[in-house]
Each structure stands twice: as C-alpha cells, then as structure tokens.
C-alpha positions in Angstrom: -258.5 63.3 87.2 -259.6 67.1 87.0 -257.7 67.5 83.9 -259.4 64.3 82.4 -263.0 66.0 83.1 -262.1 69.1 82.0 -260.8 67.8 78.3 -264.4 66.2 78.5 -266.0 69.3 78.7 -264.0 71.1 76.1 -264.2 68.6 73.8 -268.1 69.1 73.4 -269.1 65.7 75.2 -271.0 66.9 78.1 -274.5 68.6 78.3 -273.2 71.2 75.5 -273.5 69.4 72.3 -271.3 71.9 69.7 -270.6 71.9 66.1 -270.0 69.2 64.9 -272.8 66.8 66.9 -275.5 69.9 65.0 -274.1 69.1 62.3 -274.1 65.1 62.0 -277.4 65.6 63.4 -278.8 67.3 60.6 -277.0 65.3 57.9 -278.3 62.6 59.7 -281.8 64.0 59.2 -281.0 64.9 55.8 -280.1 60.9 54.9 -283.1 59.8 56.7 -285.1 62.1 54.5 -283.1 61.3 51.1 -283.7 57.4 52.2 -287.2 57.6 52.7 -287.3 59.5 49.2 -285.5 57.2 47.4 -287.5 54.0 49.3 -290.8 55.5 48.4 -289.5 56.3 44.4 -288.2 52.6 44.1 -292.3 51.2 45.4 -293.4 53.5 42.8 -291.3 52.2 40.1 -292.1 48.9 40.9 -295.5 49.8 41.2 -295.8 51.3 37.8 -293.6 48.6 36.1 -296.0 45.9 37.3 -299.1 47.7 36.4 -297.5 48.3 32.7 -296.0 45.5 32.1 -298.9 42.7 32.7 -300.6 43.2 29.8 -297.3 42.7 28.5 -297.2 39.3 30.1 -300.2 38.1 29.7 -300.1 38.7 25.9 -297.0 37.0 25.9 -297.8 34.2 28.3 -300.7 31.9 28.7 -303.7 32.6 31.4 -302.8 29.6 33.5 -299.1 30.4 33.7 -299.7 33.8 34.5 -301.7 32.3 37.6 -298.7 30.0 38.4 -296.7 32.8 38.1 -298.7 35.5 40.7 -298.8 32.8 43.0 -295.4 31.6 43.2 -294.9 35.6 43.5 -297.3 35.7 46.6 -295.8 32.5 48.4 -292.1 34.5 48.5 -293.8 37.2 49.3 -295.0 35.6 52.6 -292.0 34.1 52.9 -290.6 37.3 53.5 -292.2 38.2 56.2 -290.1 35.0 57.9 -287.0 37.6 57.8 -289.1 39.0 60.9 -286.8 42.7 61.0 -283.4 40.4 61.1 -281.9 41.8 57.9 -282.7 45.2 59.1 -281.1 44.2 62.5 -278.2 42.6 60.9 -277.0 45.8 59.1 -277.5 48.0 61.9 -275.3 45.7 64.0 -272.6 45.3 61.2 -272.2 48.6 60.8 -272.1 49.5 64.8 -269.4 46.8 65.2 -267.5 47.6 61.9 -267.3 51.9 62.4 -265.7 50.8 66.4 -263.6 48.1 65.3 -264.7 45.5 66.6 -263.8 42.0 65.1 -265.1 39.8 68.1 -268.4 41.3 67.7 -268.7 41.5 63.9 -267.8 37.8 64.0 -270.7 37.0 66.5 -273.0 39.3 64.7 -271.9 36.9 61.3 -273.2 33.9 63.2 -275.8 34.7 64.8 -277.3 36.2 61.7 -275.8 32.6 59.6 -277.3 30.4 62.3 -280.5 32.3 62.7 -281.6 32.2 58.7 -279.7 28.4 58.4 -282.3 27.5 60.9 -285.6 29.7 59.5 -284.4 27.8 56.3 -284.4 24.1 57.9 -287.8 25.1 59.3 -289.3 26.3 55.9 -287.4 23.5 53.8 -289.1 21.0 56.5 -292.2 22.7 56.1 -292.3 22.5 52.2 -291.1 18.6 51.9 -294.1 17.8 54.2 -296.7 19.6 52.3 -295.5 19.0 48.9 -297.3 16.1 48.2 -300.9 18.1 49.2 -299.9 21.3 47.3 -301.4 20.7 44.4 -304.7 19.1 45.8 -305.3 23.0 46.7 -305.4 24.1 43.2 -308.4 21.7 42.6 
C-alpha cells in the first residue's frame, strides 16, 4: 500500500501538479483561445457574405421570394434553438467516453442522443402537420 501512494506522489497526481498538467493546461488555454478566434472569424464571414450578397439576390430573385426565402431562414433558425445545448453535450460526452475507452458508454451516449433528437423530431413533425393547413392564413 505505501509503495502504491508513493508512485502517486511521484508521478505528479497529488497536490503538486508538474510538467506536463502546466503544460496541457496552457495548450488547453491556447485551443480555447484559437476556438473562440476562429468561431468569432466564421460569424464575421457569414456576416459579411449576407450583407454582400443580398443585393445580389434580390437582383436575381423576385421581392416575394426573397420574403419566402428570409422566412423559411428564420423558422430553422428557431428551430435551432430545439437542439437546447444537446449537440454541444453530445460531443463532449463522445469524446470523454471515446479518449477512456469506453464502448458501453459511447453506445449509451449514441442512443440517448438518437432517441432524444428522434423524439424532438416526432414533436416538431407533429407540430408542423397540425398547423400546416393555418400557415398560410398568417401571410394574409
């Protein structure tokens, strides 16, 4: 037992971190930073590629089906607030239970995440059939 505890200790996993946790820790950091870069880069591209290119559409494209068009945008839009934080969840998990090996939980992970969106998708499809007849009584 006393030789278990003290591998323990000289291995770095006690109150004395060591090399190597300072240094995952800061490349850690350093993704977080590089992700949050690159996040905030792709919402200005897409940001500046909408603002340029409607013109481009609306030349190109009647008034009327531009207006179909920003709308249909807007509905999947809301839509994706339905994901709720699951897909962000969902990779989080996958890649706890795929760096430890763990097939039992990857699998439960898998269908949780399958069962979860079937069902959001049921709900919405429900939703849609029973309002599709009124939809376009709200563009009147």
């Amino acid at each position: 037992m006393s030789e278990l505890v003290s591998t323990q200790k000289s291995a770095g996993s006690s109150a004395d971190p060591g090399p190597r946790q300072k240094t995952t820790t800061r490349s850690r950091a350093l993704q977080a930073f590089w992700g949050l870069f690159a996040d905030l880069g792709g919402q200005v591209v897409v940001t500046l590629a909408t603002l340029l290119l409607t013109p481009l559409v609306l030349a190109l494209t009647s008034k009327s089906l531009f207006g179909s068009w920003q709308a249909a945008l807007s509905i999947l839009s809301y839509l994706a607030l339905l994901d709720a934080g699951l897909g962000f969840s969902l990779v989080r998990l996958v890649a706890s239970s795929s760096s430890k090996k763990e097939t039992a939980d990857l699998n439960a992970t898998a269908n949780v995440a399958f069962f979860s969106f079937a069902g959001l998708g049921a709900i919405v499809l429900a939703a849609g059939w029973l309002s599709s007849s009124s939809i376009p009584t709200w563009f009147h």
